[in-house]
N, C-alpha and C positions, 0 to 999 in steps of 0.2 A: 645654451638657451635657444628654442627655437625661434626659425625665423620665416616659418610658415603661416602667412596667413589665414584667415578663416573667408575669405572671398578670394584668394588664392587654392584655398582646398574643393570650395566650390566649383571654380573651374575646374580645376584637375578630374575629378568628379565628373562632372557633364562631358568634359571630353572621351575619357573613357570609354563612358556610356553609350558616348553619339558613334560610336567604333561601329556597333551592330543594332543601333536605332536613331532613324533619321527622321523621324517625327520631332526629336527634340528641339527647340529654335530658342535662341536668346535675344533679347533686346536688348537695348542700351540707349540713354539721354546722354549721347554724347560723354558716356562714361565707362568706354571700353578699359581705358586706362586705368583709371581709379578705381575700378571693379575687376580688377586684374582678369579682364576678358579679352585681350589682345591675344593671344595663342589662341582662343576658340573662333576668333574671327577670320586667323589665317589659318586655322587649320580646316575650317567648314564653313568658309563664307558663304555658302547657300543656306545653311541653318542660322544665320547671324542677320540682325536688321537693324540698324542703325536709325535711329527716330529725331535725333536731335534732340535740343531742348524743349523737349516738349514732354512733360509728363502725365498731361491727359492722356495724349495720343497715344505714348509707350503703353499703358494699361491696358487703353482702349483696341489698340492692334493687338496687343498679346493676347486679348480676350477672345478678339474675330477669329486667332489663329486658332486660339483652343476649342473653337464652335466647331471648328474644322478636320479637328482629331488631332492636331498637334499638342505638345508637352512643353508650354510656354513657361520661358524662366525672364518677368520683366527686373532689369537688374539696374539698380539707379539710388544716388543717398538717401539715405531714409531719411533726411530733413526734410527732403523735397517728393517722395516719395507716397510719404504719408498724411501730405498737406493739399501739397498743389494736386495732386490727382485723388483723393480723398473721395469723392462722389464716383469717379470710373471704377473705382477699388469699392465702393457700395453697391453699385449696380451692376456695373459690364463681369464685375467676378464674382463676389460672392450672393448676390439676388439670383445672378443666373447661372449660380453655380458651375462656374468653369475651373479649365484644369488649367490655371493660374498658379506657378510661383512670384510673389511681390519678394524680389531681395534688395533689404534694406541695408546697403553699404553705410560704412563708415557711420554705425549706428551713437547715440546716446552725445556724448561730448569727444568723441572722436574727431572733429575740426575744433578743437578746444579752442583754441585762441582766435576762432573767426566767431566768437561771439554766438549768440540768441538765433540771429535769422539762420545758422547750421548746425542747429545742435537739435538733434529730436528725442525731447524729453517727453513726450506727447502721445509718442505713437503707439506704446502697447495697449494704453488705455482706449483710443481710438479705432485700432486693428480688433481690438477684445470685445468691440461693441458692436459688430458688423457679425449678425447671423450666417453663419455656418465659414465664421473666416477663420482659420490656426493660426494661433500666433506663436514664433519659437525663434529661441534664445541660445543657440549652442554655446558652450563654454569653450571651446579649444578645436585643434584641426580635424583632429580623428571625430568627435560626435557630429563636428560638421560635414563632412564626407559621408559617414554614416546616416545623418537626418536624410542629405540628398539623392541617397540611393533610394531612402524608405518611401519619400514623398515622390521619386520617379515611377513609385509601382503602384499610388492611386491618382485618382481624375478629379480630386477635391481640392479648392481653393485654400493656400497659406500664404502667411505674409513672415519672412525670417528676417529678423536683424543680427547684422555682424558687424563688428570693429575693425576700424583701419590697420591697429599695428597686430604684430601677431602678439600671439598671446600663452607663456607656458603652459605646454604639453601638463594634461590633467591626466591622459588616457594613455593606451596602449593601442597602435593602431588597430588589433584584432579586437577590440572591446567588444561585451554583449551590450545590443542595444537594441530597447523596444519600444518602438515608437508610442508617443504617448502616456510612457513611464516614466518617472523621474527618477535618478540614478543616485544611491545610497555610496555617500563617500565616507564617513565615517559613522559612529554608533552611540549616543550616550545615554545618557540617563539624568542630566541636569538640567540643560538647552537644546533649544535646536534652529539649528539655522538653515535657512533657507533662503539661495542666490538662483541667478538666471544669468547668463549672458558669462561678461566679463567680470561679475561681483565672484563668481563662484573662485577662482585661483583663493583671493585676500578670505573667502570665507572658510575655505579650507585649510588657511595658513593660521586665521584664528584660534580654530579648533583645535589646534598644536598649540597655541600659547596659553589656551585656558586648561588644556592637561598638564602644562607644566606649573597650572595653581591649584592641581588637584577637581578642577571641573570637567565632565567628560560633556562632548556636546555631538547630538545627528547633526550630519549636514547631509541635502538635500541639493542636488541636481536640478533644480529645475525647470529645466529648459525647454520644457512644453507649458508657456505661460496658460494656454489656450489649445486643447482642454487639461485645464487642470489638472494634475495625477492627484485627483481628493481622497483617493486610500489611502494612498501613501504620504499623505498630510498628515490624516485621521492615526493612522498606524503611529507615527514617530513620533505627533504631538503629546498621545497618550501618554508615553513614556517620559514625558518631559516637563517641565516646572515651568516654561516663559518660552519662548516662541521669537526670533528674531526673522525680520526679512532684509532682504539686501538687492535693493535693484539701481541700475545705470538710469534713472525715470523721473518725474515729477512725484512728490509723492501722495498723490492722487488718482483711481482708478487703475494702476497696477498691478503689481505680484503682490504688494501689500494689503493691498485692498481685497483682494482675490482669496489670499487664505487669512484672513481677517474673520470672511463671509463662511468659511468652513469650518475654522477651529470655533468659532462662535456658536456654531449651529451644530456642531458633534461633538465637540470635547473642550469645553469654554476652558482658554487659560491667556493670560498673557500674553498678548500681541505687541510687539514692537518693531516697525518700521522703517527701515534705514533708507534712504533716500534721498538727489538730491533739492535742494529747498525750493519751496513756491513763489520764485523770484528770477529773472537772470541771473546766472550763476557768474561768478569771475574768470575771465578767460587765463589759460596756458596750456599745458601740455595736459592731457588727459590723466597723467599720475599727480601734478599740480593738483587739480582740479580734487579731484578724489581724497588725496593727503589732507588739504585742505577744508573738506568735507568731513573729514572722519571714516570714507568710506575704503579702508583700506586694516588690514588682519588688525593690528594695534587699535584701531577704531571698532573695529565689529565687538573683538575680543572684549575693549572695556564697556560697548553698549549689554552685551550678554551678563556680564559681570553687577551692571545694574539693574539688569532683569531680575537678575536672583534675589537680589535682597529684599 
């Protein structure tokens, strides 16, 4: 099992990088820790800026940096994130088009048990509404490494959310990846489902339980919520009878909503939604939470299986 995390690969990642480019700089609210940024702050504490609690200001400095030619990574929960500094993340990045990363730690119900005020159900739909801002969702260590390389080679604003625990290995470290694609995990011809983030492990584990009832189902990578991979919607939905989505979100103005807006407008078929509810959710441990939900292979699987009929 691994025990790599996806804001662990992050760093490793930016460290590397900062080996033979020192424009790069991170910030942090007081979440070097949590954002498993402590190695990059002793290893290049001239590229490290500690802001405190304050997540106006972390934006708002990451922004000045990047006016300046730096490769700003603000890295902070994306409860707090995508709320409290919501207007710096409007204006100071993406209005003024800077070369802002917003990393949204310990994304979705990853503080499960601390309830509503740390849980960011909110922010894809809120990051997805802000002109010219990406929003991405890696599924595992290696596409998160690999995102942060791609987005270190352009000067355009993105906001990425990652999960506290790690999360099994989907990939192989050398995986092809292209930015802006969505990555094809399996192939069918009955369903097809489509996850982002941390839904993608249970959505690929489904796709094995509805071959063993004779259902074959796409699944869908999609971990560029924003822009959209809408070929590769268009392409796989063709082939398919019902249409399932699967996100860590409210479920409102998400991945659901997002390829709702696509299969409807190019290839109408069955839309269904997996997400979780429009309410505070009940607190525990993030696989609690999800079990609980439905959002998990045994859950996807029987949502798909209602699709069809």
């Amino acid at each position: 099992m691994n025990k790599i995390t996806n804001r662990q690969a992050i760093c490793d990642t930016l460290l590397e990088a900062s080996k033979t480019d020192r424009d790069i700089v991170v910030l942090c609210s007081d979440s070097r820790g949590s954002a498993s940024m402590t190695p990059f702050a002793k290893t290049y504490p001239e590229q490290f800026v500690e802001v405190g609690i304050a997540e106006q200001n972390l934006v708002s400095i990451s922004a000045g940096l990047a006016a300046c030619g730096k490769k700003a990574f603000a890295v902070s929960p994306a409860c707090f994130l995508s709320t409290r500094s919501y207007e710096q993340a409007k204006i100071d990045v993406a209005y003024s088009n800077t070369n802002v990363t917003l990393v949204g730690i310990s994304g979705g119900i990853s503080y499960g048990a601390l309830g509503m005020s740390h849980h960011s159900l909110q922010d894809i739909a809120a990051m997805c509404a802000l002109p010219d801002m990406r929003v991405y969702l890696p599924s595992d260590r290696f596409q998160t490494g690999k995102l942060i390389e791609a987005l270190l080679q352009d000067e355009k604003p993105a906001y990425v959310r990652v999960s506290r625990s790690a999360t099994e290995d989907i990939y192989e470290e050398q995986m092809k990846f292209e930015l802006d694609k969505a990555h094809v995990l399996s192939e069918g011809e009955d369903a097809m489902i489509i996850a982002c983030g941390e839904m993608v492990r249970p959505a690929f584990a489904a796709a094995k339980l509805l071959e063993e009832q004779g259902i074959s189902a796409t699944v869908l990578d999609m971990y560029c919520v924003k822009p959209l991979d809408a070929e590769g919607v268009v392409k796989a939905a063709k082939n398919a009878k019902a249409v399932i989505t699967v996100e860590e979100h409210a479920p409102f103005g998400g991945l659901g909503s997002m390829v709702a807006q696509v299969v409807g407008a190019e290839c109408p078929r069955k839309v269904l939604n997996m997400a979780l509810p429009d309410a505070p959710v009940i607190t525990g441990t993030s696989q609690e939470v999800f079990d609980y939900y439905g959002l998990n292979a045994e859950g996807i699987a029987k949502k798909a299986v209602e699709a069809l009929k």
